[in-house]
C-alpha positions in Angstrom: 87.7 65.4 93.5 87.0 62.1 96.0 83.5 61.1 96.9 85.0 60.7 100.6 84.4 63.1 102.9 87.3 63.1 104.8 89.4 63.3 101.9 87.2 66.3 100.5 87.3 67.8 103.8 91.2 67.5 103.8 91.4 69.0 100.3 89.2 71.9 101.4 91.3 73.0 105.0 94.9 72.6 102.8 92.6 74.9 100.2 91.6 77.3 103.4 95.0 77.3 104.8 96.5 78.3 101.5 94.1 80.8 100.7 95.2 82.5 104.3 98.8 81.8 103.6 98.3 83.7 100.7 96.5 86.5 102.0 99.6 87.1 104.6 101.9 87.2 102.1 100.0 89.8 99.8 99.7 91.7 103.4 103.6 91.6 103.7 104.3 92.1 100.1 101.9 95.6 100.7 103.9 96.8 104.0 106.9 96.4 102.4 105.7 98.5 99.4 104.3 101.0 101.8 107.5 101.4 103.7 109.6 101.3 100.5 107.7 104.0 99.3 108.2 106.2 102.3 111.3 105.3 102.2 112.2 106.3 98.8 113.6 102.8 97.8 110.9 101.0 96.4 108.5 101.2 93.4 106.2 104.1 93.0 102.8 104.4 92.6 102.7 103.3 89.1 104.3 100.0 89.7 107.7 101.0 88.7 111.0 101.5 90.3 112.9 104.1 91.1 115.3 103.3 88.4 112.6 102.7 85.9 112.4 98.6 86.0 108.7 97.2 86.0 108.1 95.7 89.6 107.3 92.1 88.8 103.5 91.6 90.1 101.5 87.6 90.4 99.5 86.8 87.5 96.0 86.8 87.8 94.2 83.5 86.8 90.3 84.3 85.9 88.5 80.7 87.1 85.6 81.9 84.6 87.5 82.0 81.3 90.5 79.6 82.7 92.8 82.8 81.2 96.2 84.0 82.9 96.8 87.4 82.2 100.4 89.3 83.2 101.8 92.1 82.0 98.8 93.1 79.6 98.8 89.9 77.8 95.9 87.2 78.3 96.0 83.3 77.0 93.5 81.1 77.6 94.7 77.9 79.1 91.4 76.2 79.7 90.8 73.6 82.1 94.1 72.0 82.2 96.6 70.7 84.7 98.6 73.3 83.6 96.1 76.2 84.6 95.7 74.5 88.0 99.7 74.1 88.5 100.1 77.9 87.3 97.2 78.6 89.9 98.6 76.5 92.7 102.1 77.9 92.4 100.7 81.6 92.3 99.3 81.6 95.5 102.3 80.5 97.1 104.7 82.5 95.0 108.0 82.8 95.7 107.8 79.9 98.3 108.5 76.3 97.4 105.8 74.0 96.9 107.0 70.2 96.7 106.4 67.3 94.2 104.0 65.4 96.3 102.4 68.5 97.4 101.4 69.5 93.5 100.8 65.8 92.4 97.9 65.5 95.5 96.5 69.1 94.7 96.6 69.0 90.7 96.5 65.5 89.7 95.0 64.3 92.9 96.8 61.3 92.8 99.2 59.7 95.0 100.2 57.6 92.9 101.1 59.9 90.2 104.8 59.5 89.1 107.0 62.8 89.2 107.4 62.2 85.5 104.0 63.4 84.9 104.5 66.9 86.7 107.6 67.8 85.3 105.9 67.1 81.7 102.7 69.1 82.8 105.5 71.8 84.1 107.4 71.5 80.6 103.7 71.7 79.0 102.5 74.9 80.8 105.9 76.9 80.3 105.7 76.0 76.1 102.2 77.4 76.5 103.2 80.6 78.3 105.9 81.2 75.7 103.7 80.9 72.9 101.3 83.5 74.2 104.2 86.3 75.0 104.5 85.1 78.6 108.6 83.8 78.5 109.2 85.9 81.5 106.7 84.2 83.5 107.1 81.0 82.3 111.1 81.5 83.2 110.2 82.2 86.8 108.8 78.6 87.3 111.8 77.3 88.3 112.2 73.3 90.1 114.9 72.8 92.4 115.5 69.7 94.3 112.0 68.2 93.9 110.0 71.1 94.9 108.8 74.2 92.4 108.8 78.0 92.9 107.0 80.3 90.9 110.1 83.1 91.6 108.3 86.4 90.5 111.5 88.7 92.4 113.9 86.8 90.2 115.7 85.3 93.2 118.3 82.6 92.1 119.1 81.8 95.4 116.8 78.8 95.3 118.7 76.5 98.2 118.2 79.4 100.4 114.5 79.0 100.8 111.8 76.2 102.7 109.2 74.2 101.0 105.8 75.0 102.2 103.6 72.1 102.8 99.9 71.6 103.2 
């Protein structure tokens, strides 16, 4: 991270902002659980649908061990662009997050070439394979110089905005 404080304050308000964003969408994602449930369309208690499918869930990324663990599988991915990038895209999943966006958070570097993410991208999804994690390494998906981390399985990438910091 910079020395400047204007830069480090910038870093910590998109950090702020995000970490709202997020908490909104885990708001939304519950009331649309809740009222599913009522309903009788959504997933039950357990986490499972109606017609027996797992409900996908966000991964959770322990800071302390630098460790990813979904679906009762854990790999350590230590302190790695990759781990950031994973982290980045998880609190905004299922939204876009652009190129230039990832390249000032992760690498914080404007200078960075888009050559560099898509190998740390290529990097992180061989890692998650290797530790049992295909399915979540299959719903990082790049579209038109932006990245999704699609945990509902949505291919209907064109339909949906970038967010930005």
């Amino acid at each position: 991270m910079t020395t400047d404080p204007a830069s480090r304050l910038d870093v910590l308000c998109r950090q702020l902002t995000e970490s709202i964003m997020g908490a909104a969408l885990c708001a939304k994602e519950i009331a649309t659980i809740v009222r599913e449930m009522h309903e009788g369309t959504g997933p039950s208690v357990n986490g499972q649908h109606r017609d027996g499918r797992c409900a996908p869930g966000r991964p959770l990324l322990d800071e302390a061990t630098l460790s990813v663990l979904w679906n009762g599988k854990a790999i350590h991915l230590g302190h790695t662009h990759g781990f950031w990038l994973l982290a980045r895209l998880s609190r905004s999943a299922n939204q876009y997050v652009t190129h230039l966006d990832l390249i000032q958070e992760i690498w914080d570097n404007d200078l960075t070439d888009t050559a560099v993410l898509r190998a740390g991208v290529r990097r992180l999804r061989i890692k998650l394979r290797r530790g049992g994690m295909g399915d979540l390494a299959d719903a990082i998906v790049g579209h038109h110089g932006r990245y999704i981390l699609d945990l509902n399985g949505w291919r209907r990438h064109t339909d949906v905005t970038a967010t930005s910091r």
